[in-house]
VOGU-3710 file (C-alpha; in Angstrom, 3 decimals, decimal comma):
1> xxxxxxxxxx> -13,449/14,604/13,830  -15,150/16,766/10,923  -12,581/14,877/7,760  -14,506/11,311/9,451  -17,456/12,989/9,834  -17,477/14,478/6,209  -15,981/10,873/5,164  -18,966/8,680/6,189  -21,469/11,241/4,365  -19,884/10,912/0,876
11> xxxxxxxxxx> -19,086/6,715/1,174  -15,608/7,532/1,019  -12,741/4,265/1,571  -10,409/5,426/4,564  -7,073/5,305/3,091  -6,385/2,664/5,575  -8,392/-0,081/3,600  -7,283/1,320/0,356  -4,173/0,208/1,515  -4,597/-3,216/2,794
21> xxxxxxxxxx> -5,941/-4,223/-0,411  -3,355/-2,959/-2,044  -1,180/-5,037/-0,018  -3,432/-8,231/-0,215  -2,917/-8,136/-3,830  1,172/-7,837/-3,552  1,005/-10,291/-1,117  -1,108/-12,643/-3,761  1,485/-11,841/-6,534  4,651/-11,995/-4,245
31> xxxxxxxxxx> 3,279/-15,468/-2,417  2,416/-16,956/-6,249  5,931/-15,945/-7,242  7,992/-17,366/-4,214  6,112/-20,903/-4,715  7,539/-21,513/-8,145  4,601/-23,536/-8,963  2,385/-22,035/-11,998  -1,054/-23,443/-10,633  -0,952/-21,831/-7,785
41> xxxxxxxxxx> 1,064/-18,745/-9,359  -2,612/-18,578/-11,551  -4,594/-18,827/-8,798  -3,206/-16,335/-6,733  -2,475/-13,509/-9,289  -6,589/-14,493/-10,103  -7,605/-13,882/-7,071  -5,469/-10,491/-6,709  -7,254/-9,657/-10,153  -10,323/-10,312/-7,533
51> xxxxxxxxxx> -9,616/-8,213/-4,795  -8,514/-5,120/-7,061  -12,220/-5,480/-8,695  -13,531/-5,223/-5,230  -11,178/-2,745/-3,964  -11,780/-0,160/-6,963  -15,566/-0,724/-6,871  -15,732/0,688/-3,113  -13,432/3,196/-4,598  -15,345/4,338/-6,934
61> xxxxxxxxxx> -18,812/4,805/-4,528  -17,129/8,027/-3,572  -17,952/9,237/-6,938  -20,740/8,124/-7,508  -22,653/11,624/-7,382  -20,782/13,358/-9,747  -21,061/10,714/-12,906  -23,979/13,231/-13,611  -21,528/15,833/-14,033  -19,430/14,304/-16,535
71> xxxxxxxxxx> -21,964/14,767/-19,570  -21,349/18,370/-19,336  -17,358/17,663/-20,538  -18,228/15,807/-23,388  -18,987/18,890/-25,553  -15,379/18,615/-27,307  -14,692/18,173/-30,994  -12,387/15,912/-31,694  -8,773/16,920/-32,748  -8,334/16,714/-36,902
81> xxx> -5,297/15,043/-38,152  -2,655/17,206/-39,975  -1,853/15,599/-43,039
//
């Protein structure tokens, strides 16, 4: 009860869904395969390409509240090249 609980406070994806789209989109990909036909083959991998856009965008609402955090780890030099 408290993991759903602390779950709908920070907008996280149950696993559950997480996992249906990943399966809609190997579904796509497998169906597109097993017709043979490339048309459709486009369409569906397309649409996959689709769904993963969606799927990571409701992913990525979870952290959404710490983006603010990331300027802090920017602070590194970069690396010099040994010559």
């Amino acid at each position: 009860m408290y993991r759903s609980k602390e779950r709908k406070e920070r907008n996280v994806m149950p696993r559950t869904i997480r996992y249906f789209f990943y399966a809609l989109i190997f579904t796509l990909a497998l169906f597109g395969l097993s017709i043979g036909q490339h048309a459709i083959l486009a369409i569906s991998l397309g649409l996959g390409i689709v769904v993963g856009i969606i799927a990571d965008g409701f992913d990525n609402v979870r952290d959404e509240p710490f983006k603010k955090y990331n300027v802090k780890h920017k602070h590194h030099k970069p690396h010099k090249s040994v010559s």
